[in-house]
PyMOL CGO cylinders between C-alpha atoms (Angstrom):
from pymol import cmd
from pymol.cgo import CYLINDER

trace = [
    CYLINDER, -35.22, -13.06, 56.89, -36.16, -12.92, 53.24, 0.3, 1, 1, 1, 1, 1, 1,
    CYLINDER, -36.16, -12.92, 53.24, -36.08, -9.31, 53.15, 0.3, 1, 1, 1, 1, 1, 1,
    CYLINDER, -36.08, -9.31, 53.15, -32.85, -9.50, 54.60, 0.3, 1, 1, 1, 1, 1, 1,
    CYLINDER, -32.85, -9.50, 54.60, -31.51, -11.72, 51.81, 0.3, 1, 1, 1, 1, 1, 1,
    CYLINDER, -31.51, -11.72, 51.81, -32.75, -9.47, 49.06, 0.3, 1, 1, 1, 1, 1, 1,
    CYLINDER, -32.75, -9.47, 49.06, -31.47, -6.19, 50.07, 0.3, 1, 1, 1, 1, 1, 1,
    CYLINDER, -31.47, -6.19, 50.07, -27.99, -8.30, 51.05, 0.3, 1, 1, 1, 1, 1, 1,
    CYLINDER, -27.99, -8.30, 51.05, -28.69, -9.45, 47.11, 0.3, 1, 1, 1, 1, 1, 1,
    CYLINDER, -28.69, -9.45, 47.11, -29.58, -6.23, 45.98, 0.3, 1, 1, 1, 1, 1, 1,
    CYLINDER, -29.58, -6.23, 45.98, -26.32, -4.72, 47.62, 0.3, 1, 1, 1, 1, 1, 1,
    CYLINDER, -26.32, -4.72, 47.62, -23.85, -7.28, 46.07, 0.3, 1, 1, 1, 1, 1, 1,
    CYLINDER, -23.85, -7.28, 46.07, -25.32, -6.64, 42.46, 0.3, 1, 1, 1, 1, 1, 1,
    CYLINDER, -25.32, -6.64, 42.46, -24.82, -2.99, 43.04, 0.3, 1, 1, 1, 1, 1, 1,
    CYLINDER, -24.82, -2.99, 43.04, -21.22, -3.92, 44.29, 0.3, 1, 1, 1, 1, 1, 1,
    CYLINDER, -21.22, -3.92, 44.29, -20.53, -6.09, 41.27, 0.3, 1, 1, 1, 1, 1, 1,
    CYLINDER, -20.53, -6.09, 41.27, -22.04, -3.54, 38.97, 0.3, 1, 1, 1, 1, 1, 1,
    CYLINDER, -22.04, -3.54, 38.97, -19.33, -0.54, 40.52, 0.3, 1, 1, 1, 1, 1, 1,
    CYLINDER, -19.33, -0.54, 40.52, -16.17, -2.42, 40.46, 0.3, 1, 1, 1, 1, 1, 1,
    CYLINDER, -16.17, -2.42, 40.46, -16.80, -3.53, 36.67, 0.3, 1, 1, 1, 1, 1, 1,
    CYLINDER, -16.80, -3.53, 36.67, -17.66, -0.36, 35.40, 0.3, 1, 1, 1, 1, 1, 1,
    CYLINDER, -17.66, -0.36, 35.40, -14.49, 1.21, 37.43, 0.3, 1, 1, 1, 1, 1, 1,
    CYLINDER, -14.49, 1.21, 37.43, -12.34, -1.61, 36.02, 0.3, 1, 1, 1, 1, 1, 1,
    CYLINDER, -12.34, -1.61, 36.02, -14.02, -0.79, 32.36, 0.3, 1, 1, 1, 1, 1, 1,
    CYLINDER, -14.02, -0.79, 32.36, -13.39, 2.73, 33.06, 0.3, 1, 1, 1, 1, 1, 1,
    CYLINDER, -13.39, 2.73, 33.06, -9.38, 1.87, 34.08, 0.3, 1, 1, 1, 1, 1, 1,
    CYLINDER, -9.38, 1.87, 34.08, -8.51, -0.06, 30.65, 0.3, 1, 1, 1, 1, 1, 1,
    CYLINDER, -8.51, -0.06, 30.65, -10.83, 2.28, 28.62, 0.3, 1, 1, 1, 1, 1, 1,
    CYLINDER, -10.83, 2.28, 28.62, -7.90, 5.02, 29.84, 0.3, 1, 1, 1, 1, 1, 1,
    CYLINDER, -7.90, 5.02, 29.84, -4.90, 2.60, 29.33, 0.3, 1, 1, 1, 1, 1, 1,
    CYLINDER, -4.90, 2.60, 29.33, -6.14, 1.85, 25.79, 0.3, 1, 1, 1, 1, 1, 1,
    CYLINDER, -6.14, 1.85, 25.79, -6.14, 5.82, 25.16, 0.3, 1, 1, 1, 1, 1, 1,
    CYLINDER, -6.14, 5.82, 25.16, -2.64, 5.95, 26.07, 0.3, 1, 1, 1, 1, 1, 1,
    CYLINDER, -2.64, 5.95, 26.07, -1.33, 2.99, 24.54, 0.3, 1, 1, 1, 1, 1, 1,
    CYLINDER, -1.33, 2.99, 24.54, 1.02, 0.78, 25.22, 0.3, 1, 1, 1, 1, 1, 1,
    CYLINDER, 1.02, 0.78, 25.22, 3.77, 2.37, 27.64, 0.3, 1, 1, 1, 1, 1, 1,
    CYLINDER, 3.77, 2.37, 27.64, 7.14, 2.15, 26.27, 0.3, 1, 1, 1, 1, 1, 1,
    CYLINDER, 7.14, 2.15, 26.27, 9.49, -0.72, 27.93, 0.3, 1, 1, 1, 1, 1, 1,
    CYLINDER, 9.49, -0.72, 27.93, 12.21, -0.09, 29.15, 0.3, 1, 1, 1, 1, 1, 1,
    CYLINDER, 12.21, -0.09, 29.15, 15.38, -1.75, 28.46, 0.3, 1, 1, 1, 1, 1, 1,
    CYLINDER, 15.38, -1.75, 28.46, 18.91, -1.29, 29.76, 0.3, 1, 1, 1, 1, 1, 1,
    CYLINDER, 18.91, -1.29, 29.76, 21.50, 0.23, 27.68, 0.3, 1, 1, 1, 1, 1, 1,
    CYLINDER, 21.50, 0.23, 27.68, 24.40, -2.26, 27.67, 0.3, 1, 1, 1, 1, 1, 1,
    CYLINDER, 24.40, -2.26, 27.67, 28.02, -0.68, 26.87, 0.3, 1, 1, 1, 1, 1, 1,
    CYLINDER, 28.02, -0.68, 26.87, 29.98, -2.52, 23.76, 0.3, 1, 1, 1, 1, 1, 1,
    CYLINDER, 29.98, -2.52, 23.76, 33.21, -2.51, 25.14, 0.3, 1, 1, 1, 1, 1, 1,
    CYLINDER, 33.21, -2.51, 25.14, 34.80, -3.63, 21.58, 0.3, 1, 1, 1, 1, 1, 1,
    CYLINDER, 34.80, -3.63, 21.58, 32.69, -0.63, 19.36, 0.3, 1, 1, 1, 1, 1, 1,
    CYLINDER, 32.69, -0.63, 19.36, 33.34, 1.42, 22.50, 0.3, 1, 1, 1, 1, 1, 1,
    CYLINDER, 33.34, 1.42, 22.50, 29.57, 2.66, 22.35, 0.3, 1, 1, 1, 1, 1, 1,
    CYLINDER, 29.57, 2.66, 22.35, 26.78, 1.69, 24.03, 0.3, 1, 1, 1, 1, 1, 1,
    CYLINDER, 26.78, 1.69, 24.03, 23.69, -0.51, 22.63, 0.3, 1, 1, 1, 1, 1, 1,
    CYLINDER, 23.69, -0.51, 22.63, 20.14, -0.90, 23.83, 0.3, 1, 1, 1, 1, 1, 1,
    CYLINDER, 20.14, -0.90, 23.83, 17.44, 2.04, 23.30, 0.3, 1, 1, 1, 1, 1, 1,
    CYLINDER, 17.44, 2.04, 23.30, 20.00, 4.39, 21.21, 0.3, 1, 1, 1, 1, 1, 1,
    CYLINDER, 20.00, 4.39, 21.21, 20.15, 1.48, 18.63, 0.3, 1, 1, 1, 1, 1, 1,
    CYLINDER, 20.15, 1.48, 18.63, 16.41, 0.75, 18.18, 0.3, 1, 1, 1, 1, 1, 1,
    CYLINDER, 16.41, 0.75, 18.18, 15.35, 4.50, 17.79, 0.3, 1, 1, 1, 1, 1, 1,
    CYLINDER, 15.35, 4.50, 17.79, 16.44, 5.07, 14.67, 0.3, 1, 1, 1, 1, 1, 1,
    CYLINDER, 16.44, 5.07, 14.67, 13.71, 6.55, 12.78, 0.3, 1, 1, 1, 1, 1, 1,
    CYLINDER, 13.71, 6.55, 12.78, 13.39, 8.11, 9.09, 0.3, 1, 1, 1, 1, 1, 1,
    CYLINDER, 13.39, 8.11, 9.09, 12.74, 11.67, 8.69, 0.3, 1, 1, 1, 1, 1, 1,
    CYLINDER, 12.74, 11.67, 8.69, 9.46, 12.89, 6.73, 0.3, 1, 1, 1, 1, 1, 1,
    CYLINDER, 9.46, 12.89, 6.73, 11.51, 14.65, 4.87, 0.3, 1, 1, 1, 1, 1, 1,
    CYLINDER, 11.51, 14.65, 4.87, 12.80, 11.48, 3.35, 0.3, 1, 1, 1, 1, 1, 1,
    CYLINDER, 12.80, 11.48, 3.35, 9.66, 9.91, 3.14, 0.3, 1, 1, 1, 1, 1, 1,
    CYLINDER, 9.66, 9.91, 3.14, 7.72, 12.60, 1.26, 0.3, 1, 1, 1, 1, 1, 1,
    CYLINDER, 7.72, 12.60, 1.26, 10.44, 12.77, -1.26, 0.3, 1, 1, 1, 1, 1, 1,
    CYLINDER, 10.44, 12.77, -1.26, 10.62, 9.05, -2.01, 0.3, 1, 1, 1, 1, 1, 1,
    CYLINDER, 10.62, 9.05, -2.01, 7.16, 9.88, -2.72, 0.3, 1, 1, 1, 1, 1, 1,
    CYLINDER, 7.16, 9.88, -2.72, 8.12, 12.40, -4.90, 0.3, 1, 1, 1, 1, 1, 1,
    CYLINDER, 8.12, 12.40, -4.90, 10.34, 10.51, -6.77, 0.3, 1, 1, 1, 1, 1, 1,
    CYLINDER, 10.34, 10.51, -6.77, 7.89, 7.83, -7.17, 0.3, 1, 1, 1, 1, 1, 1,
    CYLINDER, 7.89, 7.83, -7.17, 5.32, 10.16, -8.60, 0.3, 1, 1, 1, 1, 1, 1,
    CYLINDER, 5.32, 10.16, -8.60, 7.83, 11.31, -11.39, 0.3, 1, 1, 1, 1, 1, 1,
    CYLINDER, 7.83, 11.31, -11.39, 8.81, 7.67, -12.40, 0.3, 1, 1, 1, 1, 1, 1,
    CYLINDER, 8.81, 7.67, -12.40, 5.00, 7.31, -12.48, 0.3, 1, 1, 1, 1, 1, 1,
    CYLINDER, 5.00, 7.31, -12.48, 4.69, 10.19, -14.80, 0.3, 1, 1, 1, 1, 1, 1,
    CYLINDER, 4.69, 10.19, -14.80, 7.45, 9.49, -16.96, 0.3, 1, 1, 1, 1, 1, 1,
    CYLINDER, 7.45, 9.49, -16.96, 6.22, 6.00, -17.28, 0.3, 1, 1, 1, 1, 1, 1,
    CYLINDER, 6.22, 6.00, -17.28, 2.43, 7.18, -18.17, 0.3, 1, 1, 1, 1, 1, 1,
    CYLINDER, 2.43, 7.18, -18.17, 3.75, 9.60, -20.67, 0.3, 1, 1, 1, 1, 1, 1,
    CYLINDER, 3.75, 9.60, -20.67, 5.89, 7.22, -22.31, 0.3, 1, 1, 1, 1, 1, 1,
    CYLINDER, 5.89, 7.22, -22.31, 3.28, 4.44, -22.29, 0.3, 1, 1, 1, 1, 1, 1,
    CYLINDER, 3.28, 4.44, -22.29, 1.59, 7.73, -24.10, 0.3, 1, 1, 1, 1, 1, 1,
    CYLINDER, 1.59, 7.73, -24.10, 4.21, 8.54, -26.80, 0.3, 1, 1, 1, 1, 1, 1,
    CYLINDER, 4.21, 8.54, -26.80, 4.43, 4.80, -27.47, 0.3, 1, 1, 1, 1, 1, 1,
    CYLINDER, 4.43, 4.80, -27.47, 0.55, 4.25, -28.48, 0.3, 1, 1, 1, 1, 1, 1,
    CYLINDER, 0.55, 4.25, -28.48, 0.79, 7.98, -30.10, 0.3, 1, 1, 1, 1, 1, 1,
    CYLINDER, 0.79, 7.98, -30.10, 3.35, 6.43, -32.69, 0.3, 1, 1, 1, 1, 1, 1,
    CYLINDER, 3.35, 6.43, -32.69, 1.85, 3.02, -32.99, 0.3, 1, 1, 1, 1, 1, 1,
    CYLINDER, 1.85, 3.02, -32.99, -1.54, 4.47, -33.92, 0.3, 1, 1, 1, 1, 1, 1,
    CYLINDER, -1.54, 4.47, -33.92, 0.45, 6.67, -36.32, 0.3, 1, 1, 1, 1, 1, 1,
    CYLINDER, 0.45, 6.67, -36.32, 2.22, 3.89, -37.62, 0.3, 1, 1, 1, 1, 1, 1,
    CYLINDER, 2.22, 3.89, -37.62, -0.89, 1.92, -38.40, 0.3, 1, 1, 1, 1, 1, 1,
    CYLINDER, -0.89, 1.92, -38.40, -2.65, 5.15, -39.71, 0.3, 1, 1, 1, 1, 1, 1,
    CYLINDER, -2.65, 5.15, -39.71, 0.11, 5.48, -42.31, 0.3, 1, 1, 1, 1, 1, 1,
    CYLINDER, 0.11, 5.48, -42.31, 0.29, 2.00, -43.31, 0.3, 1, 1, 1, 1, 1, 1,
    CYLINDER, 0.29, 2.00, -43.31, -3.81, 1.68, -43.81, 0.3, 1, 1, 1, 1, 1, 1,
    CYLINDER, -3.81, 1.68, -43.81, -3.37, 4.98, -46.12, 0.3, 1, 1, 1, 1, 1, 1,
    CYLINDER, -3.37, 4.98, -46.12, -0.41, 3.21, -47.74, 0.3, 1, 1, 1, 1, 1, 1,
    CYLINDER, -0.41, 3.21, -47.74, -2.83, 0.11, -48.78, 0.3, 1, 1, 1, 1, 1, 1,
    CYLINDER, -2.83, 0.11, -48.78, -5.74, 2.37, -49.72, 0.3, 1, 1, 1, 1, 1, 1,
    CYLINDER, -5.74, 2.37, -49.72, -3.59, 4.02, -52.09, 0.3, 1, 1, 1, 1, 1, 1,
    CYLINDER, -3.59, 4.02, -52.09, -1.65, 1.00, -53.58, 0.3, 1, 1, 1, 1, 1, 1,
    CYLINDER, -1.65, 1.00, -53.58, -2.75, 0.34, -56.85, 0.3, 1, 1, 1, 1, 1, 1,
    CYLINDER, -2.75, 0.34, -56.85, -2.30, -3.75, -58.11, 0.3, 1, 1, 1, 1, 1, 1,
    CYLINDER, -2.30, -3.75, -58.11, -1.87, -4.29, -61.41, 0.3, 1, 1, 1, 1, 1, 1,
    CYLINDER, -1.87, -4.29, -61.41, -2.07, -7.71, -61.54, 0.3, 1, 1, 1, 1, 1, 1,
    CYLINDER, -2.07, -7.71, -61.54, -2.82, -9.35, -64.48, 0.3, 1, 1, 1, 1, 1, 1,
    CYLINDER, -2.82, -9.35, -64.48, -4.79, -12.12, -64.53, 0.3, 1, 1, 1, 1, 1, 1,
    CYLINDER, -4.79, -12.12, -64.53, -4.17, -15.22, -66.06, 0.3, 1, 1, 1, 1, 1, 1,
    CYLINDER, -4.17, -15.22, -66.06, -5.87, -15.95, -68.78, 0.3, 1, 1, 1, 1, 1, 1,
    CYLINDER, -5.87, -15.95, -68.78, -6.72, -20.11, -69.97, 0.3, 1, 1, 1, 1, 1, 1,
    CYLINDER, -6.72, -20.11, -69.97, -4.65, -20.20, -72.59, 0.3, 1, 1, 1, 1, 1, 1,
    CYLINDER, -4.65, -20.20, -72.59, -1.73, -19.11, -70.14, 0.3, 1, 1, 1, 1, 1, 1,
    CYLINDER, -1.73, -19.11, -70.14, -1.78, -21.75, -67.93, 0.3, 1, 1, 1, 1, 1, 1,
    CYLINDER, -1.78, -21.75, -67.93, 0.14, -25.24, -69.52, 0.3, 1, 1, 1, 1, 1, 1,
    CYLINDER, 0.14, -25.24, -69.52, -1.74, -28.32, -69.23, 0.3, 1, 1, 1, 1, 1, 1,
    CYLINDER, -1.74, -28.32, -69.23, 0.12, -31.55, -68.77, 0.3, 1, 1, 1, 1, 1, 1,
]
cmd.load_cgo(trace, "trace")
């Protein structure tokens, strides 16, 4: 009788053990495939005389588009760098030009001397 049991055990395990790994197996392949498209009815618009539904949500952007709003992005970057550029070019310039300005001023100023300055 005991035997009995434990083979009967034995068989269910094995049993339990095939359907999970077929089920495992199953969503393993649906999650490959992704998620299947739904589909929806197309429904006429009978005052734009067209009809709505799946023409109306695939509207999708070209590469084309995509890869030159990249471009264009990549020249304002540019522009923007070299400008940046210029800009700390000429204010190092500037500041160059006014240090050689003050290292080549010459002060005369004359100091005062005691009997200059009135006493009350």
């Amino acid at each position: 009788m005991f035997t009995i049991l434990l083979v009967a055990l034995i068989c269910y395990m094995c049993f339990v053990v095939y359907k999970t790994r077929k089920n495992m197996l199953i969503e393993e392949k649906k999650k490959e495939k992704g998620p299947e498209p739904v589909e929806r009815p197309v429904y006429w618009c009978p005052r734009e005389n067209r009809p709505i539904g799946r023409e109306q949500e695939r509207v999708t952007v070209p590469t084309k588009e995509i890869t030159l709003e990249k471009d264009v992005a990549n020249i304002y970057d540019l522009v923007a760098t070299s400008v940046q550029k210029n800009l700390c070019e000429e204010a190092s310039n500037k500041l160059e030009q006014e240090i050689e300005a003050v290292e080549e001023a010459v002060y005369d100023i004359s100091f005062l001397s005691d009997e200059d300055i009135p006493f009350p």
